[in-house]
C-alpha positions, 0 to 999 in steps of 0.5 A: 401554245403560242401559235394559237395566239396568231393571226395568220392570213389565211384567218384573217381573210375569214376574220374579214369575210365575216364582217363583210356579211356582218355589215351587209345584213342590216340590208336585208333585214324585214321589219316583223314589229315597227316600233313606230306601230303595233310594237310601239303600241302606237296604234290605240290605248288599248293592248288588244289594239295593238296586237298584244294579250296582257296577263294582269292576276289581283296583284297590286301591279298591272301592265297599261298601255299609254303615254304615261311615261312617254316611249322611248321611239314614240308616244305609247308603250307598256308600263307597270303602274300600281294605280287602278286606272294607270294614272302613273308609272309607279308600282308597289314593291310587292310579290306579283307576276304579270306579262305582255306577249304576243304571236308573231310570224317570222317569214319563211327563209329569214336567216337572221333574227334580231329582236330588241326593245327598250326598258326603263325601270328602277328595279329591286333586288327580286325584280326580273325581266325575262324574254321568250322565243317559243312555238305558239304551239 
């Protein structure tokens, strides 16, 4: 058992060969969504205008585009309000389901993909968030 434990030198050059690549990816890395443009939802006051569909239903909270609380990385980003015209960053505490998303295309012969963005909120015990990579089809 205890040899499991150590790390001889054959594991380690592979411990180090890793973190080679590891180190020398961000390199290579193509951008798909800037958060400075379309992904930051820099490019209008609208979702539409920055390539991205919003499914609001009859709830009470809804999804807007703007600067109403300031992005994290620019001036605009998606926030839930539950004012009809999204005046504010606020939202009823209420049964409700609403999303964003958005088709985008991963260039042919991308080995790595790294998806990220940030989030404010100040949720509730049934509150969630979730985040899918599917087909369009």
């Amino acid at each position: 058992m205890k040899e499991q434990y150590e790390i001889r030198g054959e594991t380690f050059k592979t411990l180090a060969m890793v973190a080679l690549v590891f180190f020398a990816w961000p390199s290579r890395a193509t951008t798909i969504l800037d958060s400075n443009g379309a992904g930051g939802f820099e490019l209008g006051g609208t979702f539409a205008a920055n390539g991205w569909t919003e499914i609001n239903g009859t709830e009470t909270n809804k999804w807007f585009c703007g600067s109403v609380p300031a992005g994290t990385t620019g001036t605009a980003c998606g926030y839930i309000s539950n004012d009809v015209a999204g005046a504010i960053h606020n939202y009823t505490n209420v049964g409700s389901t609403t999303h964003l998303w958005r088709d985008i295309i991963i260039p042919a012969g991308e080995d790595y993909v790294t998806i990220s963005f940030s989030v404010e909120c100040n949720g509730e015990t049934n509150d969630m968030l979730k985040v899918f990579v599917a087909p369009t089809s």
